[in-house]
N, C-alpha and C positions, 0 to 999 in steps of 0.2 A: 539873511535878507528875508523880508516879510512882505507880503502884501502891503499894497501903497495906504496909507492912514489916509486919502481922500484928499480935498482942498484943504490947503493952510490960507493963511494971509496972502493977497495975491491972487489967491484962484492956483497957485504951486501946489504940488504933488509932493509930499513926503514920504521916506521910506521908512521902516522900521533896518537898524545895523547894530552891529555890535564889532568890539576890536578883541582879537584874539590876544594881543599883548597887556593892555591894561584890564580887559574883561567888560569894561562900559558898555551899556546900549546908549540908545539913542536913535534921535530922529535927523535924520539927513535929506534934504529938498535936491531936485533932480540937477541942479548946476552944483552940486557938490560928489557926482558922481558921475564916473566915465566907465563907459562898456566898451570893451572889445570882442571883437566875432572873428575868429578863425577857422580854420579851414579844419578843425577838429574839436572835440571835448578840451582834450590838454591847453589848448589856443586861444578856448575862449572862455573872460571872465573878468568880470567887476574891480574897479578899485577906488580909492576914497582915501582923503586924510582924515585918522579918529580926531574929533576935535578935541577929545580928552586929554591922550601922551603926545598927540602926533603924530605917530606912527604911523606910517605907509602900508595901507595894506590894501591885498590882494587876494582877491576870492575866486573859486571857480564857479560858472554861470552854466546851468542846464538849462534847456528847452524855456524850462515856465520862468525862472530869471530872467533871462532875455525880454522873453514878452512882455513881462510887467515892467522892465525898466525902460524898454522901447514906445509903451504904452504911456509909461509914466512921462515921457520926454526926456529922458539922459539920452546925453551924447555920444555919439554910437560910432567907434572906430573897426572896418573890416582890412583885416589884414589876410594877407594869403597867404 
């Protein structure tokens, strides 16, 4: 995950991702990505379908992730 590439079409925020199973990057806009925040490191982290393979994936989210995808406007689930 990278830093937000700025406005797209819309005035939306996109990210910079890539999928560990097909290897593709690519740009993902913030309703294509969902955060969770738990109550540790382990707990909390990113996820997204690659629009590539499909694939379900799941990343973990430190400190400045968070931020930028909070800042970006994804949707932001706190579990305890």
């Amino acid at each position: 995950m990278s830093r937000p590439s700025g406005a797209g079409a819309g005035g939306q925020v996109s990210f910079k991702a890539s999928c560990p199973d097909c290897r593709a990057g690519f740009e993902l806009d913030a309703g294509a990505l969902r955060l969770v925040i738990g109550g540790s490191r382990r707990t909390t982290f990113y996820s997204f379908t690659c629009p590539g393979c499909g694939a379900a994936v799941r990343k973990p989210a430190g400190e400045r992730i968070v931020e930028l995808l909070t800042g970006g406007g994804v949707s932001t689930l706190r579990s305890v």
